[in-house]
VOTOR-765537 format. One record per residue (C-alpha): x, y, z; residue in three letters. Coordinates in steps of 0.25 Angstrom, whole numbers, padded with zeros to 4 digits, always signed. Example, Ala and Ser with C-alpha at 12.3 -4.5 7.8 and 13.67 -1.06 7.14 Angstrom:
REM VOTOR-765537
+0049-0018+0031ALA/+0055-0004+0029SER/
REM end
This chain:
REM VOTOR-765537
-0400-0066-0104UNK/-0399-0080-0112UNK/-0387-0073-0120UNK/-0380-0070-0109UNK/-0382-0084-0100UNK/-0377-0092-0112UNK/-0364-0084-0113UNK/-0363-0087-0098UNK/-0366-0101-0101UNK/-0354-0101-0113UNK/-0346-0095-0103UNK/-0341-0107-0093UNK/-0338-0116-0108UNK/-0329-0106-0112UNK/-0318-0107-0103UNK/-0308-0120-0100UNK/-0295-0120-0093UNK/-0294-0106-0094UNK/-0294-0104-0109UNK/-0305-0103-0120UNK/-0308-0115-0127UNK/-0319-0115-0135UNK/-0327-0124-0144UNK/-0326-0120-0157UNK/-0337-0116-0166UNK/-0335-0112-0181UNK/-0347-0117-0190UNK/-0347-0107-0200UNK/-0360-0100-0207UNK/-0362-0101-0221UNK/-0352-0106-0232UNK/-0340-0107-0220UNK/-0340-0122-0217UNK/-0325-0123-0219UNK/-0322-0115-0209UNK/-0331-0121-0198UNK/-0324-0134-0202UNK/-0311-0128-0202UNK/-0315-0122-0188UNK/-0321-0135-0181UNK/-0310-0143-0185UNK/-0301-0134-0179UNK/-0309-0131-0167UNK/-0308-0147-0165UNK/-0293-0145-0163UNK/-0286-0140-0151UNK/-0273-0131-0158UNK/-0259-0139-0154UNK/-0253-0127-0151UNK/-0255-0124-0137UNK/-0246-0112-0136UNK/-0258-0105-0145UNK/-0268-0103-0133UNK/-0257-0099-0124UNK/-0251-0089-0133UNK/-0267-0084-0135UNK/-0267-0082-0121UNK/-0255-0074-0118UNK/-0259-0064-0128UNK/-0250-0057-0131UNK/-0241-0070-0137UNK/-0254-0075-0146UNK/-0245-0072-0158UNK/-0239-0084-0156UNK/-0252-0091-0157UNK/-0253-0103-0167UNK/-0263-0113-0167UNK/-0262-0126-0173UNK/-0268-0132-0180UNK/-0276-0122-0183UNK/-0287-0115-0178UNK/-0299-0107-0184UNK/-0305-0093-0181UNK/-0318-0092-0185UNK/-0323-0078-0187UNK/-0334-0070-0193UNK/-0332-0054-0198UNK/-0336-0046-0207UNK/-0331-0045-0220UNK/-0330-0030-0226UNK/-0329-0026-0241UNK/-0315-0019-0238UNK/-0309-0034-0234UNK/-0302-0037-0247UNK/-0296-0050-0250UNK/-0284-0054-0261UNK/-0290-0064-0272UNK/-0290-0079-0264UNK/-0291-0072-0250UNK/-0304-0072-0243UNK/-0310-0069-0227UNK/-0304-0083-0224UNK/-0291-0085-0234UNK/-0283-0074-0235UNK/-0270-0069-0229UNK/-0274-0064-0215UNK/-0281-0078-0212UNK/-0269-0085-0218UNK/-0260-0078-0207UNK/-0270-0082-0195UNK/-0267-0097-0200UNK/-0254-0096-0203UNK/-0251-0087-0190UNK/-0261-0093-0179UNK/-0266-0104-0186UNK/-0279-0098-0185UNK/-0288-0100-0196UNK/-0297-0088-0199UNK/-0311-0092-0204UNK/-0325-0083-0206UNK/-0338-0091-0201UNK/-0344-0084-0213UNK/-0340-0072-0222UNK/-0349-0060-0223UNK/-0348-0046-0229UNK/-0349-0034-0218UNK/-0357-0027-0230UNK/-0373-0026-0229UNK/-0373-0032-0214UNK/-0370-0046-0220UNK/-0361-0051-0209UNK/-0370-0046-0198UNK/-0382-0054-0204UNK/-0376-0067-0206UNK/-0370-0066-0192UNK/-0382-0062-0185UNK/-0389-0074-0194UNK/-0377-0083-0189UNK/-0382-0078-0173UNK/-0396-0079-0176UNK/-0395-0093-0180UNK/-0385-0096-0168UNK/-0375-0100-0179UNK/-0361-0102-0174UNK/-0352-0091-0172UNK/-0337-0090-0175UNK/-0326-0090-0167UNK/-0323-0075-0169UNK/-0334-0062-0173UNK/-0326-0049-0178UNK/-0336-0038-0182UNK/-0337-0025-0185UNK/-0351-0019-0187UNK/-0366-0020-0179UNK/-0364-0019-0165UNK/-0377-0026-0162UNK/-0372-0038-0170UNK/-0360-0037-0160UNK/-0371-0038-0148UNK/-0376-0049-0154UNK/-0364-0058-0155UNK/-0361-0053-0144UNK/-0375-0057-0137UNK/-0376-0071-0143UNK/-0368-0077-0132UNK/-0357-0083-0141UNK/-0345-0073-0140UNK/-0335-0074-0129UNK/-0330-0066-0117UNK/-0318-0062-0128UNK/-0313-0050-0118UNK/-0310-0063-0108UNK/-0303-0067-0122UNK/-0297-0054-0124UNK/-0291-0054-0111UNK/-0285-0068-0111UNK/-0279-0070-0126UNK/-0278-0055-0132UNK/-0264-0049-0134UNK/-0258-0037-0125UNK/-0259-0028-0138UNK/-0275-0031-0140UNK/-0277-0028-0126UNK/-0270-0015-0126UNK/-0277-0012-0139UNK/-0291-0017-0133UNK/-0289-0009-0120UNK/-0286+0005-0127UNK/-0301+0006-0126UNK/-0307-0005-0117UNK/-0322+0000-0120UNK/-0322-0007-0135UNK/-0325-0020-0126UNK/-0338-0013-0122UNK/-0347-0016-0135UNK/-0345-0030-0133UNK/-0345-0033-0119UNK/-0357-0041-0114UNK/-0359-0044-0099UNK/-0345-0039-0097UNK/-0339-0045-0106UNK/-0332-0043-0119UNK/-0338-0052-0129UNK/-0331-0044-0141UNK/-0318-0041-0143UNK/-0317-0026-0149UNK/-0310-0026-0163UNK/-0298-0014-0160UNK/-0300-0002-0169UNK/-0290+0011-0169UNK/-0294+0020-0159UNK/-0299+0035-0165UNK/-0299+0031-0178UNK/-0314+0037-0180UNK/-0310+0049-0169UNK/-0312+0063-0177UNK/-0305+0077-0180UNK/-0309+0088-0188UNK/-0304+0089-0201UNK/-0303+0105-0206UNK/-0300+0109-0217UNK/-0286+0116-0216UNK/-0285+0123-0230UNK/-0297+0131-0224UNK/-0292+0135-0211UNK/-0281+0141-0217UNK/-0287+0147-0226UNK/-0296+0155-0214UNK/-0284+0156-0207UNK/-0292+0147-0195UNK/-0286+0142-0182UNK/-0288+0125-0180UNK/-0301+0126-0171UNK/-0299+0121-0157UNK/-0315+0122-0151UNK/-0328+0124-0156UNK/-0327+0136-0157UNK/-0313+0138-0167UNK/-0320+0127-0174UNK/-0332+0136-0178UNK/-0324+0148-0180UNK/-0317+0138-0192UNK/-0330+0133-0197UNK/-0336+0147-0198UNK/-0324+0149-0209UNK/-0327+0137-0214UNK/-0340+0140-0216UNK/-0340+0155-0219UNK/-0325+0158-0224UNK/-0325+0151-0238UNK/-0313+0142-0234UNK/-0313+0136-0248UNK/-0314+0150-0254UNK/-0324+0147-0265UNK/-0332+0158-0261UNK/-0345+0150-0258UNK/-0350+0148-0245UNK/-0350+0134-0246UNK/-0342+0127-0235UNK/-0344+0125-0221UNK/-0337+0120-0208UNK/-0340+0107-0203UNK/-0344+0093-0211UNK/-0353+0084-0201UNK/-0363+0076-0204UNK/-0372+0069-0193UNK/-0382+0060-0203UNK/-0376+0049-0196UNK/-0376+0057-0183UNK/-0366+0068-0178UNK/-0356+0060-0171UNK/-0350+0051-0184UNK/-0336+0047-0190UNK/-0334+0058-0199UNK/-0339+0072-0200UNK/-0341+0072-0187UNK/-0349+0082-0178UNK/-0346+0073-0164UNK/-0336+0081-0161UNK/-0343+0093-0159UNK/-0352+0086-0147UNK/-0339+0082-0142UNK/-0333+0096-0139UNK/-0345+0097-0128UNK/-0342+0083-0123UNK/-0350+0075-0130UNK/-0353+0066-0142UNK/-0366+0062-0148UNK/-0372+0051-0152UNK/-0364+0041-0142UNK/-0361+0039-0127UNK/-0351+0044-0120UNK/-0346+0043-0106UNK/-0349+0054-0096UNK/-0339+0059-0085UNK/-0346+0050-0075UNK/-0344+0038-0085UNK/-0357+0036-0088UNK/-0364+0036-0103UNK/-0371+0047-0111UNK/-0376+0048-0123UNK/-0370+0060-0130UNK/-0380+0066-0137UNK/-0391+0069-0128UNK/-0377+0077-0120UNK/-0376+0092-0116UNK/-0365+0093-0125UNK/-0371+0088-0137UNK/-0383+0100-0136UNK/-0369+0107-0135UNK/-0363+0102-0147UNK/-0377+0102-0154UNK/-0377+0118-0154UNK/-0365+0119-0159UNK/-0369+0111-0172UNK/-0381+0119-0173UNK/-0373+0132-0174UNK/-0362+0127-0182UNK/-0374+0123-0192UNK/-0381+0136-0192UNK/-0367+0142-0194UNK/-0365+0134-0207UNK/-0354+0125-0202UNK/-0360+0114-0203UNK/-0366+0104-0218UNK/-0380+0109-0216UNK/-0381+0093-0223UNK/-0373+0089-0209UNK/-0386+0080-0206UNK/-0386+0073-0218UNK/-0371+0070-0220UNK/-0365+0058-0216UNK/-0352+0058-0212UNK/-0344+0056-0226UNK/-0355+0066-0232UNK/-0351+0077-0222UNK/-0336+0074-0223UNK/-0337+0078-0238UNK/-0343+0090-0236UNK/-0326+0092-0230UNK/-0320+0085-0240UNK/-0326+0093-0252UNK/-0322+0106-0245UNK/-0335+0110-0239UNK/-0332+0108-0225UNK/-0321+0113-0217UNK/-0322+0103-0206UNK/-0324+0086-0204UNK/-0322+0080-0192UNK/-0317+0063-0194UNK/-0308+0054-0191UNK/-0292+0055-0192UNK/-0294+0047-0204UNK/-0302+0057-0214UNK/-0290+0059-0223UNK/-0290+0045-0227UNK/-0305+0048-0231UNK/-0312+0057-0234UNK/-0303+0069-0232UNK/-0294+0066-0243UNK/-0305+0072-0253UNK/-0302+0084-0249UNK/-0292+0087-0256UNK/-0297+0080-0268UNK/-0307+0091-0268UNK/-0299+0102-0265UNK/-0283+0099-0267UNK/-0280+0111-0259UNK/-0288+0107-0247UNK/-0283+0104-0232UNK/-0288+0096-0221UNK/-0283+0096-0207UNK/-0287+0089-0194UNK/-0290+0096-0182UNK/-0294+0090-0167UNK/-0308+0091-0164UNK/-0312+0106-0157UNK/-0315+0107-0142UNK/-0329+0111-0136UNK/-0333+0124-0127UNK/-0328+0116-0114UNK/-0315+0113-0122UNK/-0321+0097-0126UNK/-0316+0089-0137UNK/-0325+0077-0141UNK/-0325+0066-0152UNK/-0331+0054-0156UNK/-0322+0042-0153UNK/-0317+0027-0161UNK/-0319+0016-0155UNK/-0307+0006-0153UNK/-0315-0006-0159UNK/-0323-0008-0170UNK/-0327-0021-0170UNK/-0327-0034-0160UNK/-0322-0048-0159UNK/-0332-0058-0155UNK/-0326-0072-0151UNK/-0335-0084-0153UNK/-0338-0091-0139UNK/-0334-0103-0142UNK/-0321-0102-0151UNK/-0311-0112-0149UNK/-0300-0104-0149UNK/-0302-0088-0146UNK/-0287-0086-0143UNK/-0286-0089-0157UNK/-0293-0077-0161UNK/-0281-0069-0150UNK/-0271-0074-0156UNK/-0273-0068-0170UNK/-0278-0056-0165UNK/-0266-0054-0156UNK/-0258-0055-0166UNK/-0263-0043-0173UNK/-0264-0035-0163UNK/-0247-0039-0158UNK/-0244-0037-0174UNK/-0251-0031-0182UNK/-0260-0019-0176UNK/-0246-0012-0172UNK/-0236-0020-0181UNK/-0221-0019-0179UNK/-0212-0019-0186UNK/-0205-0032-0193UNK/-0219-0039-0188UNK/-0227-0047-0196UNK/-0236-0036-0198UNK/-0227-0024-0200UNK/-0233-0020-0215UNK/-0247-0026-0214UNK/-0253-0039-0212UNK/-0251-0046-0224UNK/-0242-0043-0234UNK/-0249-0042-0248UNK/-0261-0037-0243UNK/-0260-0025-0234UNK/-0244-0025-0238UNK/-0234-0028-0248UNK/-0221-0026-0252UNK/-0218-0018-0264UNK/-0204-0012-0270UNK/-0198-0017-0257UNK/-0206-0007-0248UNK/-0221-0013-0240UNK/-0235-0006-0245UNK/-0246-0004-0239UNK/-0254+0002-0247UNK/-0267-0002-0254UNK/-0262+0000-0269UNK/-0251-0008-0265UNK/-0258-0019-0257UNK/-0272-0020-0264UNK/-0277-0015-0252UNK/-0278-0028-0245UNK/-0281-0025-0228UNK/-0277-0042-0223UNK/-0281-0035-0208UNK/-0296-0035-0213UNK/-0295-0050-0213UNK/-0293-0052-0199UNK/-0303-0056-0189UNK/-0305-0041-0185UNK/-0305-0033-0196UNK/-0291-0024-0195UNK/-0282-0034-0189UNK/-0279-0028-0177UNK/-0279-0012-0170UNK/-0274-0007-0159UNK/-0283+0004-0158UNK/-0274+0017-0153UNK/-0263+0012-0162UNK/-0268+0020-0176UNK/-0272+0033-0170UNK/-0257+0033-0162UNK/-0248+0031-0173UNK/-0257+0041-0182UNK/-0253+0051-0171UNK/-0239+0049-0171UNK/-0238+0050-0186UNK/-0246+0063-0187UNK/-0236+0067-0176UNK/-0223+0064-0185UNK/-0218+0053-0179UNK/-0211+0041-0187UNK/-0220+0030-0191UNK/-0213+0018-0186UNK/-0221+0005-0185UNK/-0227+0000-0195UNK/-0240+0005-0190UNK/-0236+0018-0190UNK/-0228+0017-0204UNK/-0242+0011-0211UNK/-0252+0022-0205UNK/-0241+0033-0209UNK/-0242+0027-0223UNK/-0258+0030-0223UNK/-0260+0042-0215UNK/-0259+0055-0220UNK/-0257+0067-0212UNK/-0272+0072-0211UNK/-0274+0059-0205UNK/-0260+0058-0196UNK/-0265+0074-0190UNK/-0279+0068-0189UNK/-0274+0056-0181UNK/-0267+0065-0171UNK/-0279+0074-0168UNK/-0287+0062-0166UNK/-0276+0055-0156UNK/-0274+0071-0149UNK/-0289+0072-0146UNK/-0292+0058-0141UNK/-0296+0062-0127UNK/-0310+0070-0135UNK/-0315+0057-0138UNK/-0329+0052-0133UNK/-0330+0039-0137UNK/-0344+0032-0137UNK/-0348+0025-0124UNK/-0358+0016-0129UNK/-0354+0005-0135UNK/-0363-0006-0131UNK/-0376-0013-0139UNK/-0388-0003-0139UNK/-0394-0004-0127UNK/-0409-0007-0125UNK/-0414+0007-0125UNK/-0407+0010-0136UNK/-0412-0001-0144UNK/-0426+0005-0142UNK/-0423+0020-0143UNK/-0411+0023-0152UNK/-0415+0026-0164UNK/-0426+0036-0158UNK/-0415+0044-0149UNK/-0405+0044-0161UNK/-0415+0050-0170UNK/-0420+0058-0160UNK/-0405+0062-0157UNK/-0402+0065-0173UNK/-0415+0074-0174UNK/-0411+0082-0162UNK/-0397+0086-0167UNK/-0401+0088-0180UNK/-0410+0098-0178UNK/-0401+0105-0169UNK/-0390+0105-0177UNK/-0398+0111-0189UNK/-0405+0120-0179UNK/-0419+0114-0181UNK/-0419+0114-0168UNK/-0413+0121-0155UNK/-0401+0115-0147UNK/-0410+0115-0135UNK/-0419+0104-0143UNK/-0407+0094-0138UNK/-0412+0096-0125UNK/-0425+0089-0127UNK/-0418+0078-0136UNK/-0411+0074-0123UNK/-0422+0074-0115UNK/-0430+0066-0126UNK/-0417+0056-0128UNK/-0416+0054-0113UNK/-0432+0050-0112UNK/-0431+0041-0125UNK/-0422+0031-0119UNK/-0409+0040-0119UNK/-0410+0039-0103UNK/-0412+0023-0103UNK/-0402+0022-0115UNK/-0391+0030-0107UNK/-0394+0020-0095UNK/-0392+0007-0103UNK/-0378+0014-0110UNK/-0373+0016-0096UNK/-0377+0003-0090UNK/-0367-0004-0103UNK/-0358+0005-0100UNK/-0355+0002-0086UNK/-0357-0013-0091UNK/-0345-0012-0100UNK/-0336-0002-0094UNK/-0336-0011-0081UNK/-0336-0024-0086UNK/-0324-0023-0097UNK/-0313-0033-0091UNK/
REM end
């Protein structure tokens, strides 16, 4: 309660004539005393340009935007192992914060530098909250959502969808508004306190991957339902499609160690042909919440694991492999079938054929159920969120530059600045008259790794899209579309397609919020009870009617009082996004 009446009580400070201006707060943590100076100094000087805060206003013309004399971002992000830097550059020198200054005379500066390895940012900034230390002006993180709740319910992040709404460019609203529901993690009292960080839509969305030199070899049709699909397996399992003459492969790679509904070698899919998915909540046909597993269609979906597992489709080490231990079980010619992303080519398809040359792969959409259902997991369009401190002096500041990167370089055109990458001599150069792009000819430098959130820029349909149109034949033409044809092979293009024509399957997860009370309190006793429960049915240990009695038991153990607090935030968000 004392949270929320001191963001009320910051509230009425925040606003003058209209437009933010805040007061300024930069002390650094650590060994960063230069760029608090750096940032009080500025912070003591209004910019001479006045034509900046309008600019940042209209939006959409905030690429005209330069401050002077300059200003200085402060920000804090965590710093992965794969952010390489050339000899002399560093997280606050190096070409990317050298074109903020240069091109908004922004000055980009960290708080404090630590690694996202070992959980060593999240300790030093939830040291910095514990000691009520001062914030910067901007958080970008990707990582422990509780950490985000905490931010979040320190009172000292603004109401940046207001922000949003007033400074951000026509082409992050679109972007932002392919799917309003990213605001909901963040949103407190109905408001958004975080700005999500733009992903590409369907980029984790699965297919099924079979192996095509073994369907041909049977003479096997591509399998449409369930049904088709276990007449395939069975050949799989029983036909010798490698014709070694052992009986030594089987249908199906899954793994569920990490639970059934994962990222790769997935077995969600399967639910989702009898309308449902596991191990999230998805929304009913009266728009209310439910939790997936405890569903009708999941008892359905059960049985039909247990039979393909008696029937020797299935790894009999299914709940002991993790997802990359299941997907090798395809890779090394075991397994007929994987279901993943578009994006198993790239890794770790391509072993395939380095274990068997003469091996194929094709994709295929994901078969419908009894009732003619196709369902899948779904990608969220975020993954991560922008915190903006309170009191910043200048937020339009942080609209301004990422306006600019949304206008120029998420979709570049051609003859803009951007057109062969962001920066030449890192993720580009010039060689023998023609631009490169790849890593043996850039050293493998990424410059949109430096920016304040992490890829630079994404409009999330965008990637998906143009993969489409190239596995369709069509000409690539912007420079986009000419770079992703340059490293997309056909697997991947065909993949892409099948992702994009099945869209309309996917059951995205619901629940995005912090853990509710209930859930605090019971989770770990509902999971393991939930992980038991399917295990032993899908091994047959124990009869598919045992689900009944799981139900029953989840429902009793806090399943009914967790299914209220989840529909309670749901209502809370889904009516209060402005």
């Amino acid at each position: 309660m004392q949270l929320k009446e001191h963001k009320r009580k910051l509230l009425p400070t925040m606003v003058l004539a209209g437009v933010i201006s805040l007061t300024a707060i930069t002390s650094a943590c650590g060994n960063n005393n230069n760029a608090a100076g750096n940032a009080n100094s500025n912070a003591s000087q209004e910019p001479s340009n006045t034509a900046a805060e309008g600019n940042a206003n209209a939006g959409a013309e905030a690429k005209d935007v330069k401050f002077d004399p300059p200003i200085t971002i402060s920000y804090l992000r965590p710093w992965g192992p794969d952010v390489k830097f050339k000899e002399g550059e560093d997280q606050d020198n190096n070409v990317h914060t050298k074109w903020a200054l240069d091109k908004f005379g922004i000055q980009l500066k960290n708080q404090w530098i630590a690694p996202s390895t070992n959980n060593a940012f999240e300790t030093k900034l939830r040291l910095s909250l514990a000691t009520n230390e001062k914030m910067p002006d901007i958080i970008s993180y990707r990582g422990d959502f509780n950490l985000v709740r905490e931010l979040i319910d320190s009172g000292r992040f603004i109401d940046a969808g207001e922000l949003f709404d007033k400074y951000a460019s026509q082409v992050w609203k679109d972007a932002m508004n392919e799917d309003p529901t990213v605001w909901y993690p963040y949103m407190e009292d109905g408001k958004r306190v975080g700005i999500p960080i733009l992903d590409y839509a369907y980029n984790g969305d699965p297919v099924m991957w079979i192996r095509e030199d073994w369907m041909q070899k049977l003479g096997l049709a591509a399998p449409k339902t369930l049904d088709d699909l276990e007449k395939v397996m069975d050949a799989f399992t029983n036909q010798d499609p490698d014709g070694n003459g052992k009986k030594d492969t089987y249908g199906l790679a899954i793994g569920f160690k990490n639970w059934i509904n994962t990222w790769m070698s997935d077995a969600g899919w399967i639910f989702g042909a009898y309308g449902t998915m596991p191990n999230q909540w998805n929304k009913t046909a009266d728009g209310k919440l439910e939790y997936g597993s405890v569903t009708e269609g999941s008892k359905q979906a059960l049985a039909t694991l247990q039979s393909w597992m008696s029937k020797g489709y299935l790894p009999t080490e299914a709940g002991l492999y993790d997802e990359t231990k299941a997907a090798e079980d395809f890779t090394a010619g075991k397994a007929g079938i994987v279901v993943g992303p578009h994006w198993m080519p790239a890794w770790p398809l391509e072993d395939v054929k380095k274990n068997n040359k003469d091996a194929q792969y094709k994709a295929y959409p994901l078969p419908a159920g009894p009732d003619g259902k196709v369902g899948r997991h779904g990608t969220s369009n975020s993954n991560g969120v922008v915190l903006i401190n309170a009191e910043m002096e200048h937020p339009e500041a942080f609209f301004a530059y990422q306006n600019y990167l949304f206008e120029q370089y998420a979709n570049p055109q051609v003859g803009g600045e951007f057109e062969n990458g962001l920066a030449e001599g890192y993720d580009w150069v010039m060689a023998d008259g023609q631009v490169k792009t790849d890593a043996a000819s850039t050293g493998g430098y990424a410059p949109e790794k430096y920016t304040i959130t992490f890829d630079g820029a994404r409009i999330p349909s965008l990637n998906m899209q143009v993969l489409s149109k190239l596995a369709s034949g069509e000409e690539a033409t912007t420079p986009f579309e000419k770079k992703l044809k340059l490293s997309s092979s056909q697997p991947l293009l065909e993949a892409a397609k099948i992702v994009l024509e099945q869209k309309d399957s996917v059951l995205p997860q619901m629940f995005t919020g912090a853990p509710t009370a209930t859930m605090q309190t019971s989770n770990d006793i509902l999971a393991k009870m939930e992980k038991d429960t399917f295990s032993q049915i899908i091994y047959g240990k124990a009869p598919v009617d045992s689900f009944d009695k799981f139900v029953d038991k989840w429902k009793s153990s806090g399943g009914d009082k967790i299914t209220q607090e989840v529909n309670e935030w749901y209502q809370s968000v889904s009516g209060g996004t402005k």
